[in-house]
Each structure stands twice: as structure tokens, then as C-alpha cells.
C-alpha positions in Angstrom: -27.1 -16.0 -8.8 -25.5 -15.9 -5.6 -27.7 -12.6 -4.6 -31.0 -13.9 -5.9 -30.0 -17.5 -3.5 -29.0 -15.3 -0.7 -33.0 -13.4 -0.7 -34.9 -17.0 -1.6 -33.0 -18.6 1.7 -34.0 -15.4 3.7 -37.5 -15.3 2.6 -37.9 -19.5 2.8 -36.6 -19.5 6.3 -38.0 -16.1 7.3 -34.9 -14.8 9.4 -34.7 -11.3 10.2 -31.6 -10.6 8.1 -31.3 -8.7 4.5 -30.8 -11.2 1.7 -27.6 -9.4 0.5 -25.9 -10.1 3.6 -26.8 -14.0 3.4 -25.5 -14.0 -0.3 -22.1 -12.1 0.8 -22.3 -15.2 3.5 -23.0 -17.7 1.2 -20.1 -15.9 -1.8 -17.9 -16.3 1.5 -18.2 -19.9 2.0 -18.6 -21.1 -1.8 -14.9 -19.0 -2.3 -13.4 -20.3 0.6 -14.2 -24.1 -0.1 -13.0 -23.8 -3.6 -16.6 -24.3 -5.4 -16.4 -20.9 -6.9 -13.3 -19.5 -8.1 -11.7 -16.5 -7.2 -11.1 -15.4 -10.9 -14.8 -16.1 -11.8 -15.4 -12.8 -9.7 -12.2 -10.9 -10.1 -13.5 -8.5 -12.7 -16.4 -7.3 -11.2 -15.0 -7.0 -7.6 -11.9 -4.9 -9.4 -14.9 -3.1 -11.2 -16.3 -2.1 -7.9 -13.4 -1.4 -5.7 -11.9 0.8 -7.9 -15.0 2.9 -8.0 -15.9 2.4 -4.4 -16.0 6.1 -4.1 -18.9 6.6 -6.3 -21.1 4.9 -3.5 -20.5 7.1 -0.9 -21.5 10.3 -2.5 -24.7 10.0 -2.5 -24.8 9.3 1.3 -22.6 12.4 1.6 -25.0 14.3 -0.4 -27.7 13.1 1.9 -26.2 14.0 5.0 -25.7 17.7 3.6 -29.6 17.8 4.4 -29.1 17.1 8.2 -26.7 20.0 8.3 -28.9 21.8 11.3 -28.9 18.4 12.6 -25.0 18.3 12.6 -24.6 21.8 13.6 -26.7 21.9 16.6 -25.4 18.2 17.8 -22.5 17.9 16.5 -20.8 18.0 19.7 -22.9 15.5 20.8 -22.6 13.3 17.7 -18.9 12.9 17.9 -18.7 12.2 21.6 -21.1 9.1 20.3 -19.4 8.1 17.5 -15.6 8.6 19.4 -17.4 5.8 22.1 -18.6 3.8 19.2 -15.7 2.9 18.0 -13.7 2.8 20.9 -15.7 0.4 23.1 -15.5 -2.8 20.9 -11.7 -1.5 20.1 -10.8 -1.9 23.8 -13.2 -4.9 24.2 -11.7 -7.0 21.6 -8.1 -6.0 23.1 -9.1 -7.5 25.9 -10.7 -10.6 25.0 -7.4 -11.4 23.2 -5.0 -10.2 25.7 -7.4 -12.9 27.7 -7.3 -15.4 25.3 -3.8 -14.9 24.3 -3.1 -15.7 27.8 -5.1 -18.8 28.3 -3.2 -20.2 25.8 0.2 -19.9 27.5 -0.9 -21.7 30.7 
């Protein structure tokens, strides 16, 4: 219910954003006010977290196509990935040391 909500807002107000992540938004706020209760979705989400590793093989069987992709850039792909993650890591740190400190004054 929640999904097929989540795609009619999307397509109603055409915004550039996938359905499924305005029904995870829209899950979010129904559980957190209360309307929707946790244990109505318990099962499921158990159901799906406990086989969360199912999903990612097809991806990895996917990427086992781009293996002369990963071979000849690897290098290159790493040093990307490595600055991926760090550059919101440090940014974040640093908006909160910032915050954290405007707070104390």
C-alpha cells in the first residue's frame, strides 16, 4: 500500500525521485507518528533482513562481467571510492565539531 502511494505521489507531483524512495519516506513518517505499527511490519522486515544477502548476489554476479574493467582500473577505482567515502566522513566531522561548538558559547 505504502509502495503503490509512494509511486502515485511521484507520478501526481512529477518530482524527479523513484517512487520506492518516497514510500520508504512516507513508511518513515507513518512509523514514527504512531499511525502504523511497528509490529504490522515486523515479519516482513525480519523476512528481508535475514536474507539481505540474497540481494546482493546478483550485483556481484554482475560486476564479474566488468572484470577487464576492474583489472585495468582498478587502481583507479579504489583511489575514487577511498575519496568517496572519506570526504563526507571528514565533512560531517566537521560540521559537528562546528556545531558542537556553537552550542557551548
Amino acid at each position: 500500500m505504502v509502495y503503490w502511494l509512494g509511486n502515485q505521489i511521484v507520478q501526481w507531483a512529477k518530482i524527479p525521485v523513484p517512487g520506492t524512495v518516497v514510500g520508504m519516506i512516507l513508511l518513515f513518517v507513518l512509523l514514527s507518528a504512531g499511525i502504523v505499527k511497528l509490529e504490522y511490519v515486523q515479519v516482513a522486515t525480519d523476512f528481508l533482513l535475514k536474507h539481505m544477502l540474497f540481494f546482493f548476489v546478483p550485483i556481484a554476479v554482475g560486476l564479474m562481467n566488468w572484470g577487464g574493467l576492474f583489472w585495468n582500473n582498478g587502481l583507479i577505482l579504489a583511489a575514487a571510492i577511498v575519496f568517496s567515502a572519506l570526504v563526507p566522513f571528514f565533512a560531517v566531522g566537521h560540521l559537528g565539531q562546528k556545531l558542537s561548538r556553537s552550542k557551548k558559547v
